[in-house]
Residue frames as qw, qx, qy, qz and C-alpha x, y, z in Angstrom:
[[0.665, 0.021, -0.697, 0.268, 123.77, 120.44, 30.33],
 [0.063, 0.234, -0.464, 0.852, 124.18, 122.90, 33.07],
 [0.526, -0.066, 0.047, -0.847, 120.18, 123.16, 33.27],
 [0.856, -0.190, -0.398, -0.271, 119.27, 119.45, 33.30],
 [0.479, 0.058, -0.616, 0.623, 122.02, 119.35, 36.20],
 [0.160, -0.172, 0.315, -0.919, 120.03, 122.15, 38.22],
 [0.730, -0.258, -0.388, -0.501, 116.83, 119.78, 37.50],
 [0.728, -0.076, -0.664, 0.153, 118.41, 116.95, 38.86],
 [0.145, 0.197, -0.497, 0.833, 119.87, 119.15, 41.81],
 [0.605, -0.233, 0.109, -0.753, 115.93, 120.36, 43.07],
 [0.854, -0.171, -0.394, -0.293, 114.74, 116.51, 42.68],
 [0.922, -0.181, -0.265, 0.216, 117.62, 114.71, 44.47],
 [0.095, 0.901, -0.336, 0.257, 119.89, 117.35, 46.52],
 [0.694, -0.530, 0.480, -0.089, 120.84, 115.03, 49.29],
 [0.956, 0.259, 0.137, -0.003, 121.83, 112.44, 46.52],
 [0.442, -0.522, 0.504, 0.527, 125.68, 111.76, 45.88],
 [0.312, 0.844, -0.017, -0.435, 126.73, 113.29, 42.71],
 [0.454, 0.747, -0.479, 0.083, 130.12, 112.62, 42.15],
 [0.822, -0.474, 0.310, 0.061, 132.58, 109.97, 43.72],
 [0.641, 0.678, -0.338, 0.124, 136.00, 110.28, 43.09],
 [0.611, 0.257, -0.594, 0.456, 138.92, 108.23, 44.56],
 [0.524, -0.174, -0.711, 0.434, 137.14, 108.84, 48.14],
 [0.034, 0.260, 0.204, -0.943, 135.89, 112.08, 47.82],
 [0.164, 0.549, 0.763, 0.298, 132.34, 112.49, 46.97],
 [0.249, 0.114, 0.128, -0.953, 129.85, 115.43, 46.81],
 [0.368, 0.677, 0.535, -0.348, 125.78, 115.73, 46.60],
 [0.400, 0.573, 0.372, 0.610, 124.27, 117.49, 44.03],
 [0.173, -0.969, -0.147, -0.100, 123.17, 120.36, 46.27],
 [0.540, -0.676, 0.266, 0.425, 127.30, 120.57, 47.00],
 [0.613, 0.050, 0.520, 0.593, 128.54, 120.12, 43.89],
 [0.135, 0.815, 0.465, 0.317, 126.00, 123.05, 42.77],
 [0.398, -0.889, -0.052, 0.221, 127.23, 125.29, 45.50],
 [0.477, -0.300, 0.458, 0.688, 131.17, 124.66, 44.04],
 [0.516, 0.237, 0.569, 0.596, 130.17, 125.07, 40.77],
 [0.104, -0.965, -0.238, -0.047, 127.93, 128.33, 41.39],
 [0.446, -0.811, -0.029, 0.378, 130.78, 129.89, 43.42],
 [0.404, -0.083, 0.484, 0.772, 133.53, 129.45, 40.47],
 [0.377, 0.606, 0.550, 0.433, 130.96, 130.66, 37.84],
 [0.061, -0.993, -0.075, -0.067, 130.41, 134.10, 39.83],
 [0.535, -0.657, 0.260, 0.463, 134.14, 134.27, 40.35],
 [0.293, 0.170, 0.622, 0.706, 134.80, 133.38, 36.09],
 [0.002, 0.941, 0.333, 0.055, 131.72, 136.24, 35.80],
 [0.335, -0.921, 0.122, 0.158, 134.03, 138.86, 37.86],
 [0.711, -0.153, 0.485, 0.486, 136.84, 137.48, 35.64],
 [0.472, 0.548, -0.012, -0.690, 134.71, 138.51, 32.38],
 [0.039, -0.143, -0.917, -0.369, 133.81, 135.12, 30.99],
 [0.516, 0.285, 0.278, -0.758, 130.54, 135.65, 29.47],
 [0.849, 0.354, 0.348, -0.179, 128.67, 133.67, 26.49],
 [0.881, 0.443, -0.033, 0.162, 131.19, 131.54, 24.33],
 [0.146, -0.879, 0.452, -0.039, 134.06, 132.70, 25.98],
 [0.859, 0.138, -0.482, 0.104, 136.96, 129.94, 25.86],
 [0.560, -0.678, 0.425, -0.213, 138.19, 129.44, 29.27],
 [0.580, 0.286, -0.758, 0.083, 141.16, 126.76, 29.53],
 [0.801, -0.516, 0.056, -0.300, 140.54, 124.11, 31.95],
 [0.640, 0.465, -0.606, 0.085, 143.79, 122.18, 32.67],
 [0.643, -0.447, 0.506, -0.361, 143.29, 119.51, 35.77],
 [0.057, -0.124, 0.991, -0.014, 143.75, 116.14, 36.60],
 [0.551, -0.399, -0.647, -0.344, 140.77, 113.90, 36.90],
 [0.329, -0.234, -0.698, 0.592, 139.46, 114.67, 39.72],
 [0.186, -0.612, -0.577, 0.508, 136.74, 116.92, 41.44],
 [0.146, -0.580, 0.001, 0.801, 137.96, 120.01, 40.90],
 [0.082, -0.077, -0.722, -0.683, 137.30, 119.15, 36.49],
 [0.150, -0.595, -0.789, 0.029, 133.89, 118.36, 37.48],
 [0.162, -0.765, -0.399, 0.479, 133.49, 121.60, 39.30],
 [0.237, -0.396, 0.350, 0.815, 135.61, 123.48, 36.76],
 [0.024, 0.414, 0.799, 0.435, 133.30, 122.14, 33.82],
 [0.200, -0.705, -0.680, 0.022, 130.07, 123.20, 35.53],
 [0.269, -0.646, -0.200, 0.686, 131.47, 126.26, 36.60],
 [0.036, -0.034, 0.515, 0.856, 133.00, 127.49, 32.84],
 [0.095, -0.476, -0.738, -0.468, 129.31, 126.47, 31.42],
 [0.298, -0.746, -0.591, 0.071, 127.49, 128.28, 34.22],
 [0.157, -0.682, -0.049, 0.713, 129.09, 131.23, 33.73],
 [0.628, 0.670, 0.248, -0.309, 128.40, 130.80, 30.30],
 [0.114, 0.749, -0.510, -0.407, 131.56, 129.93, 28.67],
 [0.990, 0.104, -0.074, 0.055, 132.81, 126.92, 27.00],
 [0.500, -0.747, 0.417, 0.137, 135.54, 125.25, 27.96],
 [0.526, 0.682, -0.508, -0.013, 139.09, 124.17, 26.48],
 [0.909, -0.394, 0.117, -0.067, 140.11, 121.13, 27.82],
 [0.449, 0.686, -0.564, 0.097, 143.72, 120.65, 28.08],
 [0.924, -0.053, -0.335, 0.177, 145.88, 117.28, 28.97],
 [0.214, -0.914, 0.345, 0.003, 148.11, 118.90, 31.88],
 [0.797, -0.373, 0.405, 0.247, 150.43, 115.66, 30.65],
 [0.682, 0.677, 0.150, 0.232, 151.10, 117.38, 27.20],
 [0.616, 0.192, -0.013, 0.764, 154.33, 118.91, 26.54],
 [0.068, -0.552, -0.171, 0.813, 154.56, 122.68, 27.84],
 [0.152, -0.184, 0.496, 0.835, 154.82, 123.67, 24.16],
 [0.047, -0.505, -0.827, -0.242, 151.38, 121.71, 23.27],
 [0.202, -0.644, -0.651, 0.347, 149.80, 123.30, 26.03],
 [0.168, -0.510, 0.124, 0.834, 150.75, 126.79, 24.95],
 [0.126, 0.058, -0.661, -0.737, 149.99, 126.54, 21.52],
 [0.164, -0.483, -0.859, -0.045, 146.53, 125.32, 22.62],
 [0.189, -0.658, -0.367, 0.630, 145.90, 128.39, 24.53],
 [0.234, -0.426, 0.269, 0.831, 147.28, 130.39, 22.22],
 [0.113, -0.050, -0.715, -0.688, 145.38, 129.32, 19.39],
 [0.136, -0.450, -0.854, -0.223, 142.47, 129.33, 21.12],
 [0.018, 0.644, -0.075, 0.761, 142.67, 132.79, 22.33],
 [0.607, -0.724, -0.296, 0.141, 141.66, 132.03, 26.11],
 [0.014, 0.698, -0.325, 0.638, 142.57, 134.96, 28.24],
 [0.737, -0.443, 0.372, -0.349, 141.54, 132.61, 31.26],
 [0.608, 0.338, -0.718, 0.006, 143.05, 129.62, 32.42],
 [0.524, -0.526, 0.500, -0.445, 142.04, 127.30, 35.41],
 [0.599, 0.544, -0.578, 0.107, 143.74, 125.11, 36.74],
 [0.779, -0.569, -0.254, -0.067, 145.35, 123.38, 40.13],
 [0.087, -0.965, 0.247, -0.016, 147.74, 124.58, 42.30],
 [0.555, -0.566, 0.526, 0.309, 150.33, 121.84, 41.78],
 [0.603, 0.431, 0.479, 0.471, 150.10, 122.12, 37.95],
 [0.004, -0.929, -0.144, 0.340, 150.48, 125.81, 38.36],
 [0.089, -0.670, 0.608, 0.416, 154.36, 126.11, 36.74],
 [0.756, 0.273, 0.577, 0.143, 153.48, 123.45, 34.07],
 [0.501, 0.530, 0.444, 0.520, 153.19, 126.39, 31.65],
 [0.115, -0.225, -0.064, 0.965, 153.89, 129.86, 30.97],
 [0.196, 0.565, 0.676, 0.430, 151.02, 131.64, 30.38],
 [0.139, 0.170, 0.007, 0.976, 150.39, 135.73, 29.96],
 [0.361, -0.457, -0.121, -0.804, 146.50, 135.86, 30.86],
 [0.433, -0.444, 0.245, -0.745, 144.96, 135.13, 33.57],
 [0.382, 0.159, -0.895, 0.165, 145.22, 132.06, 36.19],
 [0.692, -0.407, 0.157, -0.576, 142.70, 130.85, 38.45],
 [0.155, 0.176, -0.918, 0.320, 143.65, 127.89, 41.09],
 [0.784, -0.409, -0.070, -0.462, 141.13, 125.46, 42.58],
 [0.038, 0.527, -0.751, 0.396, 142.40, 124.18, 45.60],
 [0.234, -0.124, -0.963, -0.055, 140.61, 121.07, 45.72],
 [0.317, -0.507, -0.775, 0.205, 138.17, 120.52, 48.45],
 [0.158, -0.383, -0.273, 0.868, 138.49, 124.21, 49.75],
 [0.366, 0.675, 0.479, 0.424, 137.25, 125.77, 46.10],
 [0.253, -0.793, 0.057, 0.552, 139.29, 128.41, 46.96],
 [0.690, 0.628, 0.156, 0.325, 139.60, 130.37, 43.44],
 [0.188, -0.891, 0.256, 0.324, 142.64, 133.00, 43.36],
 [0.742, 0.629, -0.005, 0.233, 144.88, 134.06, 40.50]]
């Protein structure tokens, strides 16, 4: 997926990518976010098939999160940040992710022992 996105990116960078409740991106921006998380989930040590949890709203940041996990070569765990704490836990848990990203006002949703990474919307400021 990642790689027929990078096609599209060369052919049509200037081209709007994504549009979401008012916020949009190119591809050649949306590539740039999704690059920057991937070398940050790299320096994390997600490599091939890792399970990274992803737990946003809709919105942007999932988009960028997706693309990032895969371009750093993991796959991702999608998780409903409206599920019960408990769900959400037991999801993790059972899917061994040591990583978890996420946004910074779903941050206390859940307890969770391994690693946290925040995307701060627009900024793509990662930090755990």
């Amino acid at each position: 997926i990642h790689g027929l996105f990078e096609s599209q990116t060369a052919q049509t960078p200037e081209q709007t990518a994504l549009y979401f409740e008012g916020e949009q991106l190119t591809y050649r921006e949306l590539n740039e976010r999704a690059n920057r998380l991937a070398r940050t989930l790299r320096s994390q040590g997600v490599t091939k098939d890792r399970l990274v949890g992803l737990m946003t709203e809709r919105s942007v940041d999932m988009i960028v999160g997706i693309f990032g996990i895969l371009k750093a070569g993991g796959a991702y765990v999608p998780i409903d940040p409206t599920y019960p704490e408990e769900r959400i836990r037991y999801m993790l848990d059972d899917s061994g992710a040591k990583l978890l990203l996420t946004q910074s006002h779903l941050v206390n949703k859940v307890a969770f022992n391994g690693n946290m990474l925040v995307l701060d919307g627009a900024q793509s400021v990662y930090h755990e």
